[in-house]
Short mmCIF file of the C-alpha atoms (twelve columns), coordinates in Angstrom:
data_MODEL
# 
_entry.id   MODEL 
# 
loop_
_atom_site.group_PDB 
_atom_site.id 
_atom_site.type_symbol 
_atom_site.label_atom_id 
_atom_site.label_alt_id 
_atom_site.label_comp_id 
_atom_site.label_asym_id 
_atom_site.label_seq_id 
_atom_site.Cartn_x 
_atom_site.Cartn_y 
_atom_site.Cartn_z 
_atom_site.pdbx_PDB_model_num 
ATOM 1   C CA . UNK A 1   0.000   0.000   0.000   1 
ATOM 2   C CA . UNK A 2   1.375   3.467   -0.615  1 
ATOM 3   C CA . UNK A 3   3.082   5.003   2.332   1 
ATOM 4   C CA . UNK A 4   2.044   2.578   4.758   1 
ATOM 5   C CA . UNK A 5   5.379   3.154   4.351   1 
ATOM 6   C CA . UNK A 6   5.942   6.326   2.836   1 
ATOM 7   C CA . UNK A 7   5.040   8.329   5.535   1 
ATOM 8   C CA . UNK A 8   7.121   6.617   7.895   1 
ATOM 9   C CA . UNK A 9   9.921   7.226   5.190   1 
ATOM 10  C CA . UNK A 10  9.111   11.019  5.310   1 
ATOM 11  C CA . UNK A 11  10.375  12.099  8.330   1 
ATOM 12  C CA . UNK A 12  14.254  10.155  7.865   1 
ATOM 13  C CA . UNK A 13  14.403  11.735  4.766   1 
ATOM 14  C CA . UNK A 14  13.604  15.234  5.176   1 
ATOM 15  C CA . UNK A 15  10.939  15.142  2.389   1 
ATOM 16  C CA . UNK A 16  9.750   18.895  2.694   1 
ATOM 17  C CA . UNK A 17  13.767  20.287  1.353   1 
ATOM 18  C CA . UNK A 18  13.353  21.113  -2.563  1 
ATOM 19  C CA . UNK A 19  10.743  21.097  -5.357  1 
ATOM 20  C CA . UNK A 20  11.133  17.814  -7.236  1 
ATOM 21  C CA . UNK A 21  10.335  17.223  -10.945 1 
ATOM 22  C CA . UNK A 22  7.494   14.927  -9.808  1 
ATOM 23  C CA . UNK A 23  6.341   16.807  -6.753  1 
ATOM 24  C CA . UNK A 24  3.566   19.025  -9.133  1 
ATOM 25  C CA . UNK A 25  1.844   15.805  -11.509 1 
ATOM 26  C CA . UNK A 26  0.155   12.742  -11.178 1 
ATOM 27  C CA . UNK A 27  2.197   9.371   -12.066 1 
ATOM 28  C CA . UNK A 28  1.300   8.346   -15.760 1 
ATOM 29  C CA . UNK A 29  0.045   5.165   -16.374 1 
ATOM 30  C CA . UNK A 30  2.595   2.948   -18.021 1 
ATOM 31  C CA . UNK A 31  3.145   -0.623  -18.577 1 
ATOM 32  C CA . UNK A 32  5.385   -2.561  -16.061 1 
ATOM 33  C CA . UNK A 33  9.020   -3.307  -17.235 1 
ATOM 34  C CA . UNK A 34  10.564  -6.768  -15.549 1 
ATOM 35  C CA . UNK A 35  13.189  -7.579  -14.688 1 
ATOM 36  C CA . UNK A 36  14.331  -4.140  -14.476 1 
ATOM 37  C CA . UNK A 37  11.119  -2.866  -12.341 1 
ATOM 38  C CA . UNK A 38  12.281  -5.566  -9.890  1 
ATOM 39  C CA . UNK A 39  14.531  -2.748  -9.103  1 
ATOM 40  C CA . UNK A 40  14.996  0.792   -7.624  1 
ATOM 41  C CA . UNK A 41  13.478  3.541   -9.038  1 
ATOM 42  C CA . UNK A 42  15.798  6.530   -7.242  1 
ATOM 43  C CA . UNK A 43  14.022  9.508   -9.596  1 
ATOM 44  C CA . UNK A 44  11.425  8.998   -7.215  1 
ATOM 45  C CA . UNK A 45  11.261  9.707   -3.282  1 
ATOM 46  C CA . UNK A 46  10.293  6.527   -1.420  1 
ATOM 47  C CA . UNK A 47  10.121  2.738   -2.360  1 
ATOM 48  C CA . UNK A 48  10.339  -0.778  -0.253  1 
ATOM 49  C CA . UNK A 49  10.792  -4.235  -0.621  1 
ATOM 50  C CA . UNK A 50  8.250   -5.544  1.758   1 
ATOM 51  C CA . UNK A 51  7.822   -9.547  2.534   1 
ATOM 52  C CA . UNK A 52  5.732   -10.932 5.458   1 
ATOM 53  C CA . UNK A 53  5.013   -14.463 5.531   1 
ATOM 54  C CA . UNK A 54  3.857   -17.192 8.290   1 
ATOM 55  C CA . UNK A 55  6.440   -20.930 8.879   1 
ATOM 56  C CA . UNK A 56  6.668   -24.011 10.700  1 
ATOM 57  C CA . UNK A 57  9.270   -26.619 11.473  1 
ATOM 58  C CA . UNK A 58  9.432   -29.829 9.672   1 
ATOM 59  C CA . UNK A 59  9.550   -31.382 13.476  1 
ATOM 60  C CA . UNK A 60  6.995   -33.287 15.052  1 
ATOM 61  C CA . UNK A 61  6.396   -30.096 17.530  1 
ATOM 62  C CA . UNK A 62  5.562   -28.056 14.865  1 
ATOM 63  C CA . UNK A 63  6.841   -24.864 16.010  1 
ATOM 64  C CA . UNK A 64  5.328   -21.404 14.352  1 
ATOM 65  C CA . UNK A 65  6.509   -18.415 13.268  1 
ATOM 66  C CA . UNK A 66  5.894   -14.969 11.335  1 
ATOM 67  C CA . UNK A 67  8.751   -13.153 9.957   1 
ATOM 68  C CA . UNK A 68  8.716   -9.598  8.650   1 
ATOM 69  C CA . UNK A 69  11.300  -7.982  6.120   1 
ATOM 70  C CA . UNK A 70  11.599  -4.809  4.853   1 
ATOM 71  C CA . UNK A 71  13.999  -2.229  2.799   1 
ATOM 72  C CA . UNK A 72  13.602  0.978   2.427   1 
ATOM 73  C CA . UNK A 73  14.917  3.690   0.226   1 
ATOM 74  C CA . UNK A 74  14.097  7.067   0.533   1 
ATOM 75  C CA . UNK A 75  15.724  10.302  -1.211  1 
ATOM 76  C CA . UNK A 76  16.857  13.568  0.543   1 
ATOM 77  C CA . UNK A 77  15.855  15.939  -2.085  1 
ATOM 78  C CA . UNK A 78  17.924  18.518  -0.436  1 
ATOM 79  C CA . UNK A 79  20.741  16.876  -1.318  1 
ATOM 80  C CA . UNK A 80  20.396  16.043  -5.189  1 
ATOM 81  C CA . UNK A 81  22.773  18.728  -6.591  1 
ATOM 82  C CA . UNK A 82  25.180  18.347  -4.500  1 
ATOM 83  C CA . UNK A 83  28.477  16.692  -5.773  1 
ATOM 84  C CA . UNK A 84  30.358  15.236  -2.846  1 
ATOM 85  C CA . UNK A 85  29.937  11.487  -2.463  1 
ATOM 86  C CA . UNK A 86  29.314  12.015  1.006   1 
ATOM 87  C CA . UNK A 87  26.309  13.819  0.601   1 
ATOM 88  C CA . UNK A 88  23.190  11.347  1.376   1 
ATOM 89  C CA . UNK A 89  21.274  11.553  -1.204  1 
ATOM 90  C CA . UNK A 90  19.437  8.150   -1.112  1 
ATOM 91  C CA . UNK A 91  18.934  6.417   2.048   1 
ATOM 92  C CA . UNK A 92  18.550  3.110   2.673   1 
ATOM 93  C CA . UNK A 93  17.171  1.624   6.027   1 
ATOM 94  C CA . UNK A 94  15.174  -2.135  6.943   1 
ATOM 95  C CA . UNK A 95  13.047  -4.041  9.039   1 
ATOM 96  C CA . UNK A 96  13.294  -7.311  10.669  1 
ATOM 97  C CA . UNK A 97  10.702  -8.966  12.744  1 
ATOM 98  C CA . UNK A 98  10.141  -12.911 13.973  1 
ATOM 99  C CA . UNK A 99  6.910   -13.519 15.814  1 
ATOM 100 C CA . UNK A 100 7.708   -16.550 18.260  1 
ATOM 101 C CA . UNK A 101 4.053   -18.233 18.381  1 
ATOM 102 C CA . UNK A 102 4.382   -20.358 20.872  1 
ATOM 103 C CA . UNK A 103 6.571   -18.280 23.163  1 
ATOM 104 C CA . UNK A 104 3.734   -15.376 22.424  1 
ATOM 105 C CA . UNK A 105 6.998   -12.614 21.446  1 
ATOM 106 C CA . UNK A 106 8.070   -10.424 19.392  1 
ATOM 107 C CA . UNK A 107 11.529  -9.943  17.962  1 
ATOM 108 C CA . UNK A 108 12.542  -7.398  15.766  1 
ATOM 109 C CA . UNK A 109 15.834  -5.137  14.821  1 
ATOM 110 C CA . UNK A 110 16.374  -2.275  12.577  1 
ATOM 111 C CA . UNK A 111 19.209  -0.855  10.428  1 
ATOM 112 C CA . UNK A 112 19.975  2.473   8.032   1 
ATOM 113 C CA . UNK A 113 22.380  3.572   6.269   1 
ATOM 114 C CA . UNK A 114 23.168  6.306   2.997   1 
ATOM 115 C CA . UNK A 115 23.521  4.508   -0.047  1 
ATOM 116 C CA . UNK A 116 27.429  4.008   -1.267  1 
ATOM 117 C CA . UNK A 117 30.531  3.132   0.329   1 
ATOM 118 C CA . UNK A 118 29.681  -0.547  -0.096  1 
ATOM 119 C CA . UNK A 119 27.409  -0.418  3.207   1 
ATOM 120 C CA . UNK A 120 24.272  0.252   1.621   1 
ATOM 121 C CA . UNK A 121 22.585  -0.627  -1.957  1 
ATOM 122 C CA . UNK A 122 19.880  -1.090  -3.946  1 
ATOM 123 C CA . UNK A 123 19.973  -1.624  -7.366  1 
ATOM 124 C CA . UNK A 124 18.087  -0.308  -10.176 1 
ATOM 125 C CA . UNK A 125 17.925  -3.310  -12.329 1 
ATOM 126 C CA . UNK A 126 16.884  -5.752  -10.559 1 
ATOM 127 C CA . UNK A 127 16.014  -6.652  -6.832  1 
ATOM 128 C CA . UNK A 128 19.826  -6.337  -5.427  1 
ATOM 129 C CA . UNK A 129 19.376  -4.867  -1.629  1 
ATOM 130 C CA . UNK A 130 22.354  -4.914  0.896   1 
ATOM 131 C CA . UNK A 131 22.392  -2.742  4.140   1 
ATOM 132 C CA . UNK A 132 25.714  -3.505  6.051   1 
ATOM 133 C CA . UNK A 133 25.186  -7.540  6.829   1 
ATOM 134 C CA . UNK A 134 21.269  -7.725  5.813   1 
ATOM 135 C CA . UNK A 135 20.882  -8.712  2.064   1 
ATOM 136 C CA . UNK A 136 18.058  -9.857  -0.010  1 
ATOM 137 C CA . UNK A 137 18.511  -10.319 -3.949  1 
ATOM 138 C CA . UNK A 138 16.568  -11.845 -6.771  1 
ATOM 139 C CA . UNK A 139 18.697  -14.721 -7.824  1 
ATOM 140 C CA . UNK A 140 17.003  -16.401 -10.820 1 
ATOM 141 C CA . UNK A 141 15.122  -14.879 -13.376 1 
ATOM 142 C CA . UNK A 142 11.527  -16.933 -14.103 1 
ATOM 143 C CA . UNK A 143 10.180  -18.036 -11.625 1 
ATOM 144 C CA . UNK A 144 11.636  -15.434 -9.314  1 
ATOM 145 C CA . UNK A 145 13.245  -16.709 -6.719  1 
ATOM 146 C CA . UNK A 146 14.643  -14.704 -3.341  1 
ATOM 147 C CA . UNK A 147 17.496  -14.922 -1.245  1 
ATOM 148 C CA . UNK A 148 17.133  -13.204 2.127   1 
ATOM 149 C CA . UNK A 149 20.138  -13.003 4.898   1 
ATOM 150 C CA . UNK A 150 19.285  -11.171 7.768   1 
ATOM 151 C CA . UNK A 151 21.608  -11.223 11.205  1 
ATOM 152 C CA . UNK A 152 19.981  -9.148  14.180  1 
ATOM 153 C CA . UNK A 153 20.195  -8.989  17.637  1 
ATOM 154 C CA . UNK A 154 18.593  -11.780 19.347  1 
ATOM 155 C CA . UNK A 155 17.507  -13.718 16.014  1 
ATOM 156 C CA . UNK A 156 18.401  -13.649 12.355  1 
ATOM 157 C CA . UNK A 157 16.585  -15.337 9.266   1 
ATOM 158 C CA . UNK A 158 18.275  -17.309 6.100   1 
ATOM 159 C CA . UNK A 159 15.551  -17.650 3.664   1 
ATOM 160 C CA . UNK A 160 14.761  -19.099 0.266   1 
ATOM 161 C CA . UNK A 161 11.724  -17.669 -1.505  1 
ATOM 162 C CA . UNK A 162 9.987   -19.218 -5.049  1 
ATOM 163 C CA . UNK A 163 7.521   -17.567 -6.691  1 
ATOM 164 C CA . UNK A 164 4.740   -20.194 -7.361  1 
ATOM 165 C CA . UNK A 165 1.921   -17.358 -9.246  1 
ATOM 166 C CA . UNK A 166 2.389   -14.645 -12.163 1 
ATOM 167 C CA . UNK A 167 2.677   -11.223 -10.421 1 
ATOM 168 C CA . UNK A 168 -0.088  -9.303  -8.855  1 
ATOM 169 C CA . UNK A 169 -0.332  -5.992  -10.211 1 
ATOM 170 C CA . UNK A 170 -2.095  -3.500  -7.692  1 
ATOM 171 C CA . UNK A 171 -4.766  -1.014  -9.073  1 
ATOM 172 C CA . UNK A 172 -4.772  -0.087  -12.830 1 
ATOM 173 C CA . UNK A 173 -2.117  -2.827  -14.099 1 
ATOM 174 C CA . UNK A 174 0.076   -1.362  -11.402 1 
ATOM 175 C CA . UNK A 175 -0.615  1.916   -10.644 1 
ATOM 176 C CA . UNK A 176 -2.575  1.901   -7.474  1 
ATOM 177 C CA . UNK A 177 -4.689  5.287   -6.213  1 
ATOM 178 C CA . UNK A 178 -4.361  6.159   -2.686  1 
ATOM 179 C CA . UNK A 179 -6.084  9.135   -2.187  1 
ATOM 180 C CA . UNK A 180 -8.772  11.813  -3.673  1 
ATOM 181 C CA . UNK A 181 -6.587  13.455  -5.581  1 
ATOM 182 C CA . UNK A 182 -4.467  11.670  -8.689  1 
ATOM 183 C CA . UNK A 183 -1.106  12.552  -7.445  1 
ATOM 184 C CA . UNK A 184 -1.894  10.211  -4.587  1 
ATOM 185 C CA . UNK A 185 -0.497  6.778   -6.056  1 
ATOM 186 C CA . UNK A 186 2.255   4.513   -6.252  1 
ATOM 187 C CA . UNK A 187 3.195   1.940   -8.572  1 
ATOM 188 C CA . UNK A 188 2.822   -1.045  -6.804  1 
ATOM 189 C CA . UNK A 189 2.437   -5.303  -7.391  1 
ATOM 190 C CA . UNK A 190 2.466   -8.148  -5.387  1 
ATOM 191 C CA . UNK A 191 3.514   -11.768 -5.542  1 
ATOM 192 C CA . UNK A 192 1.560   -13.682 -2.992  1 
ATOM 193 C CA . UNK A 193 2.244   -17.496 -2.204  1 
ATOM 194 C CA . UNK A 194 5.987   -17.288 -2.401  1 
ATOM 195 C CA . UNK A 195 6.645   -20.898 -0.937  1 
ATOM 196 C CA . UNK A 196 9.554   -20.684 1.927   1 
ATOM 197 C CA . UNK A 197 12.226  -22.406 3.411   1 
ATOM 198 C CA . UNK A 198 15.078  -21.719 5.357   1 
ATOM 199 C CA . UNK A 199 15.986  -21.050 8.837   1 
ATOM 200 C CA . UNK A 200 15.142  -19.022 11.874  1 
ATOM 201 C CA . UNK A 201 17.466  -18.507 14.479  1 
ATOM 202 C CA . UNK A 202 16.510  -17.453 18.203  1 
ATOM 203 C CA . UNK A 203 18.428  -16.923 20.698  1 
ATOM 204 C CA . UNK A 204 21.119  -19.357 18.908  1 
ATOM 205 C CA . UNK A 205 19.294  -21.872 18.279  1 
ATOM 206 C CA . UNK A 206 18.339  -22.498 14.719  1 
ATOM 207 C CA . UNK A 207 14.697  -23.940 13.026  1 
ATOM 208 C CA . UNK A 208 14.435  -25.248 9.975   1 
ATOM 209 C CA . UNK A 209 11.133  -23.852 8.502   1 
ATOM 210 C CA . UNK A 210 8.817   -24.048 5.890   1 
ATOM 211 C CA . UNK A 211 5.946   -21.446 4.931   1 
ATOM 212 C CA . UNK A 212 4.458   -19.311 2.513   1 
ATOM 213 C CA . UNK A 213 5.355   -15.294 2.089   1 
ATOM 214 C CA . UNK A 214 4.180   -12.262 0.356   1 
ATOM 215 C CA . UNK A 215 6.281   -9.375  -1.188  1 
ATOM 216 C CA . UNK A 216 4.877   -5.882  -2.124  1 
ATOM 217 C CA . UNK A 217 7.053   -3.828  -3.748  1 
ATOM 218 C CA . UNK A 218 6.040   0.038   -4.154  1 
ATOM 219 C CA . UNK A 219 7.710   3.251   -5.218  1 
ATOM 220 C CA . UNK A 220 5.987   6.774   -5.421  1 
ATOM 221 C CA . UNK A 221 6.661   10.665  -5.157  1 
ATOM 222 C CA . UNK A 222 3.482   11.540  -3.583  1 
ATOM 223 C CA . UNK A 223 2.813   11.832  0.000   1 
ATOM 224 C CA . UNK A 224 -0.824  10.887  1.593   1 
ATOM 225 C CA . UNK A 225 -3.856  13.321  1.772   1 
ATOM 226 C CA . UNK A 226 -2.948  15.977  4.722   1 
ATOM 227 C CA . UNK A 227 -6.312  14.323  6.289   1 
ATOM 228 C CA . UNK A 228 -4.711  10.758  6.622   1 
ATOM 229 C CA . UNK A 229 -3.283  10.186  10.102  1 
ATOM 230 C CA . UNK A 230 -2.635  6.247   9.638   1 
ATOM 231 C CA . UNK A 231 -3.612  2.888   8.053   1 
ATOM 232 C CA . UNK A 232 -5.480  -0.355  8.552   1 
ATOM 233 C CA . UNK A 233 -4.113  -2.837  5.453   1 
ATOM 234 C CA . UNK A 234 -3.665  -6.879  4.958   1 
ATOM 235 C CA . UNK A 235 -2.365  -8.721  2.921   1 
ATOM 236 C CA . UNK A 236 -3.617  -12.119 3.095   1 
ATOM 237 C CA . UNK A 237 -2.336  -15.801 1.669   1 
ATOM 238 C CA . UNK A 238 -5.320  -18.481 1.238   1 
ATOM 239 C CA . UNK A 239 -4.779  -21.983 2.353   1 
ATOM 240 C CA . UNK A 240 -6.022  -22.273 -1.618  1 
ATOM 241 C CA . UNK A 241 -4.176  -20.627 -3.698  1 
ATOM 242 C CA . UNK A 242 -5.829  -17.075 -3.255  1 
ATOM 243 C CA . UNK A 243 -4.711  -14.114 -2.219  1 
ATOM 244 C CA . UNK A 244 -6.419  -10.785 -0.872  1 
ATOM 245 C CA . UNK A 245 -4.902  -7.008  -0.230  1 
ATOM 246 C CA . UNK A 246 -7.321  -4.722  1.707   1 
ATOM 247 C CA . UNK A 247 -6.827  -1.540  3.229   1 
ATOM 248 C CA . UNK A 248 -7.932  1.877   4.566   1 
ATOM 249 C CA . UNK A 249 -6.458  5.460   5.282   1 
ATOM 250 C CA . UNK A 250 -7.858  6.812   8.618   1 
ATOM 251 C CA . UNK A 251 -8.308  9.983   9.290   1 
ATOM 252 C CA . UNK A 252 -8.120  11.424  13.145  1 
ATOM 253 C CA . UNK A 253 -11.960 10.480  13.959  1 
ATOM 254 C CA . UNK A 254 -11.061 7.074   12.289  1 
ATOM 255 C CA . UNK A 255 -13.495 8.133   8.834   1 
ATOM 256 C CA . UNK A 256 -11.759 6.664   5.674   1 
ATOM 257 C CA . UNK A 257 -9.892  9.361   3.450   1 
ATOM 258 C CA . UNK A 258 -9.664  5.886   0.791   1 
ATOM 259 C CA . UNK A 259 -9.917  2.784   0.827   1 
ATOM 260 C CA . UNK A 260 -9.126  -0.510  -1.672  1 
ATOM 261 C CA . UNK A 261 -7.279  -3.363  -2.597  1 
ATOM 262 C CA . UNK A 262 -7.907  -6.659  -5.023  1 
ATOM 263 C CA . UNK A 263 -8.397  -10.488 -4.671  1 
ATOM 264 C CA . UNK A 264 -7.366  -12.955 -6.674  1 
ATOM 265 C CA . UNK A 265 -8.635  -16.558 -6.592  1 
ATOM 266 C CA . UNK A 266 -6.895  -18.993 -6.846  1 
ATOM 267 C CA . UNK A 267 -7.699  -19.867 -10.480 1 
ATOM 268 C CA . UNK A 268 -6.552  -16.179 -11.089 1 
ATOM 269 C CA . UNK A 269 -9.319  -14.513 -11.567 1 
ATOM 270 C CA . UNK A 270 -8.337  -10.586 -10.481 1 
ATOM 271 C CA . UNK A 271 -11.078 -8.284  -8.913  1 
ATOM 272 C CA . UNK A 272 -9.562  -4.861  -8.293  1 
ATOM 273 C CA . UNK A 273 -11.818 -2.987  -5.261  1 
ATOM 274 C CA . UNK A 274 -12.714 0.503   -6.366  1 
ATOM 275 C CA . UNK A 275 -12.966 2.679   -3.798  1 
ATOM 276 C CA . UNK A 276 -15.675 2.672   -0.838  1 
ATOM 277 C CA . UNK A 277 -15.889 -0.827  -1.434  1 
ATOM 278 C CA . UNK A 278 -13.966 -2.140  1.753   1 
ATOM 279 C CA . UNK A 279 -14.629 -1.287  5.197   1 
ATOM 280 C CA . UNK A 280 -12.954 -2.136  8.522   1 
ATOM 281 C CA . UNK A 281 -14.777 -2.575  11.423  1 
ATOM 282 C CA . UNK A 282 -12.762 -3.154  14.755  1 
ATOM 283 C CA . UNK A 283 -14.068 -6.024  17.119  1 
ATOM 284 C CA . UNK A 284 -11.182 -6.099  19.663  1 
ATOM 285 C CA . UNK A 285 -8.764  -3.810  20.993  1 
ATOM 286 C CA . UNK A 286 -5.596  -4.305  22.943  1 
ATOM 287 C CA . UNK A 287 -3.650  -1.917  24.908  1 
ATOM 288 C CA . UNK A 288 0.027   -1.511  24.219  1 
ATOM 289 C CA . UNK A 289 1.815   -1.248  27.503  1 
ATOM 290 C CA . UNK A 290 4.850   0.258   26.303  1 
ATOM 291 C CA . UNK A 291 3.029   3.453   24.538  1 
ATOM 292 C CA . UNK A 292 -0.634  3.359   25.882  1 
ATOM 293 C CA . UNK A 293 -1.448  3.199   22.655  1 
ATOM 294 C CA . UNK A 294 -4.960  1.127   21.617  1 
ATOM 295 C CA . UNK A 295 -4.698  -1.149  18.215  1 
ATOM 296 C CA . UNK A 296 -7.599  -2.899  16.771  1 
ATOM 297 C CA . UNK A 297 -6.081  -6.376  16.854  1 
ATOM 298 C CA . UNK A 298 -9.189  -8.101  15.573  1 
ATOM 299 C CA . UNK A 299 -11.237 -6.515  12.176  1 
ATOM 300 C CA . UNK A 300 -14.040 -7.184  10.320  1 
ATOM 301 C CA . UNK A 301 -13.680 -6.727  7.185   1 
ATOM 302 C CA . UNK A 302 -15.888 -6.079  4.169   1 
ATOM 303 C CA . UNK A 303 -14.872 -6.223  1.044   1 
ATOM 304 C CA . UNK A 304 -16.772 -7.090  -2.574  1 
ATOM 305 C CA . UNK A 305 -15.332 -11.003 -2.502  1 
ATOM 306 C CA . UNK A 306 -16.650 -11.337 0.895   1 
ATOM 307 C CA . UNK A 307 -16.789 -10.624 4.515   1 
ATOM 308 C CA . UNK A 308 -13.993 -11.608 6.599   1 
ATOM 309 C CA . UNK A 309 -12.580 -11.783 10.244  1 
ATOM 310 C CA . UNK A 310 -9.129  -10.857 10.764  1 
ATOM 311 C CA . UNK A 311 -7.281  -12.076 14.376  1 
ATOM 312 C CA . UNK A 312 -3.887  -11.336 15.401  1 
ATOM 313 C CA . UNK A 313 -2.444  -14.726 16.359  1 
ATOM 314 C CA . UNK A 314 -0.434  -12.953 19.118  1 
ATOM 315 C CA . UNK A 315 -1.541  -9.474  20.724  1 
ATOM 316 C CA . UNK A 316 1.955   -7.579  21.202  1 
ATOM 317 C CA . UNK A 317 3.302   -7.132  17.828  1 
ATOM 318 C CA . UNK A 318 3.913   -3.462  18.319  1 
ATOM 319 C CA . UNK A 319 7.663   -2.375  16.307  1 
ATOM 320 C CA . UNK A 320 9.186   0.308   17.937  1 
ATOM 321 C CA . UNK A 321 11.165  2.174   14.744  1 
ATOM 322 C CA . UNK A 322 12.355  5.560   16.604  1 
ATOM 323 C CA . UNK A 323 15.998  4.687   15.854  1 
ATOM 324 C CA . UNK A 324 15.081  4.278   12.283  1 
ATOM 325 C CA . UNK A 325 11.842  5.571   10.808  1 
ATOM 326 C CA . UNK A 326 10.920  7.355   14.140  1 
ATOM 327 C CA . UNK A 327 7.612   5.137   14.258  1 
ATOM 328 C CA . UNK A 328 5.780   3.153   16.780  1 
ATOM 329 C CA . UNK A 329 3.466   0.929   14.413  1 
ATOM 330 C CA . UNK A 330 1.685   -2.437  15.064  1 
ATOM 331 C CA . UNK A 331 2.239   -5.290  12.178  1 
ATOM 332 C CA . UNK A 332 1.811   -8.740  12.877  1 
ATOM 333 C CA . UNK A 333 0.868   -12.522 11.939  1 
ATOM 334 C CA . UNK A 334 -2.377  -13.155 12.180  1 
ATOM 335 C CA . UNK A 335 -5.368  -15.264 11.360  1 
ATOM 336 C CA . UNK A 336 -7.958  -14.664 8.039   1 
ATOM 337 C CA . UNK A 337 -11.805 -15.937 9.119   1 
ATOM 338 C CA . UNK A 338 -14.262 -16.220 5.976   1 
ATOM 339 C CA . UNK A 339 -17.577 -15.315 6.923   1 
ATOM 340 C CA . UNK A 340 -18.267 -18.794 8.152   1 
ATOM 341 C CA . UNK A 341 -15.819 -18.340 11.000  1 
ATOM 342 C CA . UNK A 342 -13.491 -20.777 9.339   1 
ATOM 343 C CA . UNK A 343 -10.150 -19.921 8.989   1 
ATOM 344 C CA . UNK A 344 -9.214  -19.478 5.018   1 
ATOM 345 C CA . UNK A 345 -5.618  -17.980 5.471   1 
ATOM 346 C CA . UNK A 346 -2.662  -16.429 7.472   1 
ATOM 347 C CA . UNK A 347 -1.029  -13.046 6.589   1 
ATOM 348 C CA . UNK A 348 -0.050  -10.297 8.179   1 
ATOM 349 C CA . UNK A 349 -2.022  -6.741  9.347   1 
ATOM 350 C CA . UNK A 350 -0.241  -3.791  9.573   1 
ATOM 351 C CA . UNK A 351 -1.372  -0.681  11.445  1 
ATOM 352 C CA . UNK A 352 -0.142  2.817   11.626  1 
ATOM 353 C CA . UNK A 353 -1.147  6.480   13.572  1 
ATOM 354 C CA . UNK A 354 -2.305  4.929   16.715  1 
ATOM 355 C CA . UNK A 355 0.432   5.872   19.045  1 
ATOM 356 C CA . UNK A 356 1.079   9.009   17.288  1 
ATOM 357 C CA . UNK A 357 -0.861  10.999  14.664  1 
ATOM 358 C CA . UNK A 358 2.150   10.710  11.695  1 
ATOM 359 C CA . UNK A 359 3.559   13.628  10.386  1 
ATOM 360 C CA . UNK A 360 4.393   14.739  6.951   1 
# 
């Protein structure tokens, strides 16, 4: 979704420096370019690699897990004419997060760094990321298929990623609306049901896993509408193949400045949600004792396929990002319930501007 991230982005970067050649029109609609859109798109102020995904050990125990991954890079406009090499003028900065189901915790790290100097990179032809010792890279061409090394403090995960489905493009073959005005959009797609395996390591001791992921990648110039304060969004792999995005930007009151996302079945029929077609409807709160702040941790949630329930599988998933993105945000594993009160799916439910209104 655009600037679930992007606003986080915003306040590293210094987005409000200099006028930018893209700052005054909407994006144009254009056909996707792969491999090379697999890549960074530095003409434009904020993109991420973003891959959630739920796993379990082969063992008899059957131990659980989410994991979380994300690179960001964001650039300093006031920085673009310089000529030094030490001027930062893209940064790059990540996310790592393992939720440990059984032992109902949270770990997660964080990392940034200005692109060069061989500490940080992302590459603009195809997915090539490295920020000092974290690294994730496309390493075969089609099907995709990811490599992601991530160290961190406590935990680290080694992860093999295949894509199994064609590409998701979001919104109008890839250029996804966020807002009322045009200018509000991203370029955005999805591949859902990347099948997993690898290892998670906790405390030093290692798990070999196996699970499904999903990775959004998104780039954009465009900030949210001044209105939006946060978001509610999912993203959402079926136990059949399917796959479902759905989200909202909230404004203070918790109204919807715009709403959307798509569902695919899994015979790959597409249904792009226009907007006022989804609604979220909280059903259970919890309180976050390190910020006071109150997350909806179980939705219901309307959209045109159906009507669905959405759990967290553990209630403190809250990320503390000050060091990086100066955010306190929610995003966790949890549970998809079709209207049946079956469970359909697992995926992951981020949530933003409940601690603190964001600012642009």
């Amino acid at each position: 979704m655009l600037t679930r991230r992007t606003l986080v982005a915003a306040g590293v970067a210094g987005m409000a420096a200099a006028s930018t050649p893209f700052s005054a029109w909407s994006l144009p609609v254009r056909a996707m370019r792969f491999p090379r859109d697999h890549g960074a798109h530095p003409e434009l102020r904020t993109e991420w690699w973003y891959i959630t995904g739920h796993a379990s050990t082969r063992t008899p125990d059957r131990r659980e897990f989410g994991f979380q991954l994300t690179f960001f890079r964001t650039r300093v406009d006031a920085t673009q004419t310089m000529q030094s090499k030490f001027s930062a003028q893209q940064l790059i900065f990540a996310h790592a997060a393992v939720t440990d189901v059984q032992g109902q915790k949270l770990w997660h790290d964080q990392r940034i760094a200005r692109a060069g100097f061989g500490l940080a990179l992302a590459g603009t032809e195809d997915t090539q990321l490295k920020l000092t010792d974290w690294t994730l890279q496309r390493v075969t061409a089609e099907p995709s298929r990811y490599n992601a090394s991530l160290p961190a403090n406590d935990f680290a995960l080694q992860l093999q990623m295949n894509e199994t489905q064609p590409r998701l493009l979001q919104g109008q073959n890839g250029l996804s609306r966020k807002g009322p005005e045009a200018r509000q959009a991203s370029y955005y797609y999805s591949q859902p049901q990347l099948s997993t395996s690898g290892n998670i390591t906790l405390k030093g001791k290692t798990f070999d896993v196996v699970g499904k992921a999903w990775l959004d990648h998104e780039w954009s110039e465009e900030l949210l509408h001044p209105d939006a304060k946060g978001w509610d969004w999912i993203g959402m792999n079926f136990d059949d193949g399917s796959a479902l995005t759905a989200f909202q930007l909230r404004t203070a009151s918790g109204g919807a400045v715009w709403d959307g996302g798509s569902f695919r079945s899994a015979k790959g029929k597409l249904t792009v949600f226009k907007r006022g077609e989804v609604t979220f409807k909280p059903l259970r709160r919890w309180t976050s004792p390190l910020t006071q702040a109150r997350y909806p941790i179980e939705w219901q949630v309307h959209t045109p396929a159906e009507i669905y329930t959405v759990k967290a599988v553990v209630d403190n998933q809250e990320l503390d990002s000050r060091a990086s993105t100066g955010a306190v945000y929610w995003e966790g594993l949890s549970e998809l319930l079709d209207s049946r009160g079956q469970r359909v799916g697992r995926g992951y439910l981020e949530m933003t501007g409940y601690a603190a209104a964001l600012r642009i």
